[in-house]
N, C-alpha and C positions, 0 to 999 in steps of 0.2 A: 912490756906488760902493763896491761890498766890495772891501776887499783881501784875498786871499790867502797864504799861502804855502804851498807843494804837498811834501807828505811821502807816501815808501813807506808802508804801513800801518804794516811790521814796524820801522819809527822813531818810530813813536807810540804802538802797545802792545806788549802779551809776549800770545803765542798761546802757550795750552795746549789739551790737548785733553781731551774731555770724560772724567767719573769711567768707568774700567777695569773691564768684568763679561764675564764668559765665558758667554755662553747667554743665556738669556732673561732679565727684569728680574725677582729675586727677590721679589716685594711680601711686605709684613708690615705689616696694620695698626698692629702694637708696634714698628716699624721707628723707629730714631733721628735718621734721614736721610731728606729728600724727593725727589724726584728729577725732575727736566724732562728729556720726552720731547717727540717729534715733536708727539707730539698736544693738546700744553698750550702751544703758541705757533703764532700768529697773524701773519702780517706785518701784516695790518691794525691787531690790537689787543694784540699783544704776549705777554707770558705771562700764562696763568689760572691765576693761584696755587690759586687755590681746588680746581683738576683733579689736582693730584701726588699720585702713589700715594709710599708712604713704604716703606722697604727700611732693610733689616740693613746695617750695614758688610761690605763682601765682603770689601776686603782690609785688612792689616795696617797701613798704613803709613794716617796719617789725612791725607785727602782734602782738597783746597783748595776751599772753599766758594764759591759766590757770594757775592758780596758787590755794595753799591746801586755804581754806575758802571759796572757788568763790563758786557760786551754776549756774549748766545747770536746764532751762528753757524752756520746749515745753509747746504751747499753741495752734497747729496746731495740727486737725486730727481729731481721737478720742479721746484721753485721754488728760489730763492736768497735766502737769507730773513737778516736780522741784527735782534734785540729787546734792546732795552736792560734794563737789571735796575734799575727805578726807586724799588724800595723796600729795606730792609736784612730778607734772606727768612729767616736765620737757620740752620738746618742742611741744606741744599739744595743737591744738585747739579746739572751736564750730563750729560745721559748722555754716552754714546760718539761718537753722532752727532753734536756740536755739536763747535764748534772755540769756547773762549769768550776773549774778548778783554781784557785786562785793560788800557785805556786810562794812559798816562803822567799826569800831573800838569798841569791845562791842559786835556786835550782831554774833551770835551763828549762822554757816550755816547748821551743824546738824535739828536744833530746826525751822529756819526758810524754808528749805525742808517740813519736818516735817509737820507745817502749812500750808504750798501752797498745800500740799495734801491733807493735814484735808476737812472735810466735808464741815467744817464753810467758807472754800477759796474757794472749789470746787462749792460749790453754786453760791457764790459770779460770780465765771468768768463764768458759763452758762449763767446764768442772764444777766450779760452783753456783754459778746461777742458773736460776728458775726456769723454766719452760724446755720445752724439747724442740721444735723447729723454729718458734718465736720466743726470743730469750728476753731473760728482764735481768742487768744485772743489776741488783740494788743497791740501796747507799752501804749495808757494813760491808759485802762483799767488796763493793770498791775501795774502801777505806783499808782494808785487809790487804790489800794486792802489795806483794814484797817488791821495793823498787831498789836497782842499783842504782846508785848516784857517783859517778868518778868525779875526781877532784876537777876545780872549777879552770883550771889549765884543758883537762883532759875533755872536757864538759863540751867546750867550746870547740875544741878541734870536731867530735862529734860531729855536736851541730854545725858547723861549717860544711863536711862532708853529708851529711842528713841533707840539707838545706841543697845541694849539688846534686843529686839523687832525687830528690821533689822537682827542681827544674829539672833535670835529663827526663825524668819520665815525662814530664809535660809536654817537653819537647819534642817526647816520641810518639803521644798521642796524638798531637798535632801532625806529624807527616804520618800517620796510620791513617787520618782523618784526610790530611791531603788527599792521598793515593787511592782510598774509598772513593773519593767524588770524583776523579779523574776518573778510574773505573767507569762509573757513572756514566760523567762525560762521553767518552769513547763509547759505551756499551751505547746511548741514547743516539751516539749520531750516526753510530751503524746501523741501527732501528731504523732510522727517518730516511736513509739512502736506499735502502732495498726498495 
């Protein structure tokens, strides 16, 4: 049996919100800075580092980077979505849209992704956040959400098994994605032989 002990979110990290731009994302391939948008994470398979458009510094004051531990946060749209930052990204922000999470000392960003998508969290923020088919979950809402944390033995096996489960799905997207395009194949060259 796991043990638990159950903490508010906002006692186990510091919420910030994502880097501050007015209008639309300035891109500049000579840009000094990366940036994660909506469209570069995945609840299934996390962030596509490879996808970030790069940008100028907008504003003055320099910008608090990801860093490996952090977790991106959407609570806007349709889905509710939290991806861990599994590697050290270097000059890289959130945009606006994400709420990023800066986990305490101890807690597992793997494991707490993990739960912000479980069933038992996904309930949690319908229930209370805003909107009816386009949801807004907000900062006290999120800071509110009751987290299990097991002990830092138990934390890790988790995530080990979490982290095993991210790749198997990946894994199985890709031969879904194979098999799609053979399809394809086959369907296209019956086509051209009649």
């Amino acid at each position: 049996m796991v043990y638990c002990e159950k903490y508010l979110l906002k006692e186990i990290v510091e919420i910030q919100s994502g880097y501050s731009m007015r209008g639309s994302i300035p891109e500049d391939p000579e840009g000094q800075i990366a940036i994660v948008q909506m469209k570069d994470v995945k609840q299934e398979s996390g962030i596509n580092w490879n996808s970030l458009v790069r940008i100028r510094q907008v504003s003055k004051r320099e910008p608090r980077y990801l860093e490996k531990g952090d977790v991106v946060f959407s609570g806007r749209g349709t889905t509710i979505f939290a991806a861990p930052v599994t590697i050290e990204p270097g000059k890289v922000v959130a945009s606006p849209q994400f709420f990023i999470l800066i986990p305490m000392k101890g807690i597992n960003a793997v494991f707490l992704s993990w739960f912000i998508n479980s069933n038992i969290a996904q309930r949690y923020f319908w229930k209370h956040a805003g909107g009816s088919s386009i949801i807004n979950v907000n900062r006290n809402v999120l800071e509110n959400l009751l987290v299990p944390v097991p002990s830092s033995k138990d934390v890790n096996a988790f995530s080990n098994l979490i982290q095993a489960i991210y790749t198997e799905n990946e894994l199985h997207n890709k031969l879904i994605n194979k098999r799609n395009r053979l399809m394809e194949i086959i369907l296209t060259n019956s086509m051209e032989n009649e």
